[in-house]
Steps between C-alpha positions, in 0.01 A plus 500: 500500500663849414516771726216687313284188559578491851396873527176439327404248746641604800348816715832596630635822356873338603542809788607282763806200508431162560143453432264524200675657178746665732898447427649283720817487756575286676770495809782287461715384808861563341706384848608831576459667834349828409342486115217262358471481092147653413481281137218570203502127397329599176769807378801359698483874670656471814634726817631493847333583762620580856295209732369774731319680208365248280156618639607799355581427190179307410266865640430696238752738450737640251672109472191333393390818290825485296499141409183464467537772158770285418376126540376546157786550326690246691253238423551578138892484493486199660260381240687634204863349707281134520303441147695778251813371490687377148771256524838594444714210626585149363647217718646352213625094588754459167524129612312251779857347602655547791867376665303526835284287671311757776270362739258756479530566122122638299645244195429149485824265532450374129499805340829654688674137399395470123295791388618707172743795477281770280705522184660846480348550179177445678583754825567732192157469340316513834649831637409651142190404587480614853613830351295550176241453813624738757569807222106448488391496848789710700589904520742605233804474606463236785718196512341207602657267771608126337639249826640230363386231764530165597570212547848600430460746193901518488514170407345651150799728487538566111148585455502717823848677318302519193224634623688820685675575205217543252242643755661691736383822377101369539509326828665517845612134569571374808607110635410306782778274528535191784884600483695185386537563140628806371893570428640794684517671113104437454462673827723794302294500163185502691602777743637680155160476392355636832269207563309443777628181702381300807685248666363223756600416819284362822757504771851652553549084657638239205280256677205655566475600122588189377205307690311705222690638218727253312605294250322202344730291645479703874809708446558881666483721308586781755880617402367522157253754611699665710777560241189636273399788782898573506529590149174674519574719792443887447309429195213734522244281330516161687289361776491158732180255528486339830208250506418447880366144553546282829810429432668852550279711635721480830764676319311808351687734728869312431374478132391909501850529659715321193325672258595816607864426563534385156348845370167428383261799455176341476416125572138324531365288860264264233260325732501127334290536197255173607390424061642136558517230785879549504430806627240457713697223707744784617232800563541644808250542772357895497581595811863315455582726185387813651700477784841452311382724180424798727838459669684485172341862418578633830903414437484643182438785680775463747732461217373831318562686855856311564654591107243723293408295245232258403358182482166552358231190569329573124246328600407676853602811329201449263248425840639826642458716148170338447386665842696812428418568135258187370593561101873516523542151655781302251350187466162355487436214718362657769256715340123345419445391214889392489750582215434159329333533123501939611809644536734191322443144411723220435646294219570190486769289289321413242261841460251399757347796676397479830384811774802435698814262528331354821277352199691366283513124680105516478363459094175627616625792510691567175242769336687422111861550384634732381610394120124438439297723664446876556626622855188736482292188508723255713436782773118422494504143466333349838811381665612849486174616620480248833834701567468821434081481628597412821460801791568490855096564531435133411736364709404397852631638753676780318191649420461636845867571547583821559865509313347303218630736213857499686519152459299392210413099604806404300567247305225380251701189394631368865090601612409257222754245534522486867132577597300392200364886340530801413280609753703346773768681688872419438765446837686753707226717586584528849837576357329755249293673820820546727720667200211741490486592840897515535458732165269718706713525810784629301362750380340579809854534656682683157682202434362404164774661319743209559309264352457638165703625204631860501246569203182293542291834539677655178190470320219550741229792598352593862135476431396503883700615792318562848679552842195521692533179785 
């Protein structure tokens, strides 16, 4: 029903919060000793509110006048930020193999041992495609993003070289590597090139990452790594994946701790992504993850206040800017409907296009491929629309959560896989709750600032700024 509807057959005139076609706010305990969060669940407007006045605040006065001119347009930025958004990102797999055999891995085992490298000819054809389509879609002038992804896209390395050279004016590539594979010179000619390029690594402990991350035949692959993040160090455009699982989420603060001895900028805390049993056996309990994640962010800052420089969480970083500034979060997951088949979609090996590389081990989601069919249309195609279609409103219990459009529900595929629908919640969400509230509590106590990258506000606006409780 839209909101016109609702006014039509409600009596209401919307003057009052919290009842009939009123906006609503709701408190929100945030573990600090002086502020509560006062959230819009609808417009993800939020503020904090000193405890001793939140009878204030909810009075009529000038903080209830002022949003309430405002909940309008909020309510339609959000809208335009959830349903309006054209992709411009491909997670591009330019083969299915992989020299790794990771517990927790989204591919199936038989695919990673004997699936195809995509010919180069073939990468060549499909990102001619991908950008006849984009010049059609996308601002003139904007590049669009290209990741080559994995399994272990490196593997592939001719087409990948191939690819850079003809199309580096039309795309900016990036490579999300497991670490193992590349020669210290393809480390130079892809930091020549200025590509984008994330490492792995689960634990600064050989053993602990090996119970996880190894070869087929159960080898470390940790010194590899290692080496890899050496030669990397002080490039500007790399990044570390840490996916936290059972098996080393004891060592977030240790692992927090390596990565910013060995100079990384920016690294990722991945809660397990639970698309595939392997996974699911080494989930960890909520309330276990939070614990240790939370402490990992709380050394970070320790280590910004000891030396002055960084280790940005990309991943918290994009909780804290979607309470901060909801449209300049940097990636998609936790936004509702996700990123998946909206802002980028996935290829597969052999052309298969699928909303997201979580998908591309499940066939009922391949929406066409890319040699045969229009993008325009693969977008439309029903697997495409069970992703993008689904909204935290149809999801129970996030429909009466309060930091719903902080957190989005995420993921479609591990909701589906591990739960059985789209209309399911995924895991974490205790997880997804306390990042929130820790998000909130920064910025309560002007700490934010060391959690984020010097520029994330570079291209924002104030649209609403009240110091009233």
């Amino acid at each position: 029903m839209t909101t016109a509807a609702t006014d039509r057959c409600a009596s209401s005139r919307g003057l009052q919060f919290n009842t009939g076609n009123g906006n609503t706010l709701q408190p929100l305990d945030i573990g600090h000793n002086d502020y509560l969060g006062l959230v819009d669940p609808d417009t993800a407007f939020w503020a904090l509110i000193q405890k001793d006045k939140l009878g204030e605040a909810l009075s009529p006065g000038p903080f209830l006048q002022q949003y309430r001119e405002k909940a309008a347009e909020f309510a339609a930025e959000m809208d335009r930020f959830r349903f309006a958004v054209t992709p411009s990102a491909v997670y591009f797999n330019p083969t299915e193999r992989c020299n790794l055999n990771c517990s927790y891995c989204y591919l199936p085992e038989t695919l990673r041992q004997d699936g195809r490298h995509m010919p180069t000819a073939e990468v060549l054809s499909a990102l001619e495609i991908l950008k006849r389509y984009f010049l059609s879609t996308l601002p003139a002038g904007f590049k669009p993003q290209i990741i080559f992804h994995g399994a272990e896209p490196t593997l592939n390395w001719e087409a990948l070289l191939a690819a850079f050279d003809r199309y580096g004016d039309a795309f900016r590539f990036g490579v999300q590597s497991n670490g193992t594979v590349l020669s210290d010179d393809q480390y130079d000619v892809l930091m020549k090139r200025g590509v984008a390029i994330g490492l792995s690594l689960d634990c600064a402990v050989d053993e602990i990452v090996t119970r996880t991350r190894k070869t087929w035949d159960g080898h470390s692959i940790y010194a590899k790594v290692v080496h890899s993040m050496e030669k990397l160090r002080g490039y500007p455009n790399y990044s570390v994946i840490c996916t936290v699982t059972g098996e080393n989420m004891h060592q977030l603060v240790e692992t927090v701790d390596f990565f910013h001895q060995s100079g990384v900028s920016t690294c990722m805390l991945n809660p397990v992504r639970c698309t595939r049993q392997g996974a699911r056996d080494i989930k960890p309990a909520d309330q276990d993850i939070s614990r240790y994640y939370l402490a990992a962010l709380d050394r970070t800052e320790e280590l910004y206040r000891e030396t002055n420089r960084r280790l940005v969480v990309a991943n918290f970083a994009n909780i804290l800017i979607a309470i901060m500034a909801p449209q300049a979060r940097r990636l998609m997951c936790d936004i509702s409907p996700c990123g998946g088949g909206r802002s980028f979609f996935a290829v597969s090996a052999n052309g298969d296009v699928f909303p997201c590389s979580e998908f591309i081990g499940v066939p009922a989601f391949n929406g066409g491929n890319l040699f045969h069919d229009r993008i325009g249309a693969i977008l439309k195609t029903p697997p495409f629309k069970l992703v993008t279609g689904r909204k935290v409103e149809d999801i129970d219990p996030c429909r009466r959560c309060a930091v719903r459009h902080f957190c989005g529900s995420p993921c479609p595929a591990e909701a589906h896989q591990m739960n059985g629908g789209m209309d399911r919640t995924g895991a974490f969400c205790e997880l997804y709750e306390d990042q929130v509230r820790y998000a909130m509590r920064l910025i309560a106590d002007d700490r934010h600032s060391a959690f984020l990258w010097d520029d994330w506000d570079r291209d924002t606006t104030t649209t609403f700024e009240l110091n009233a409780c």
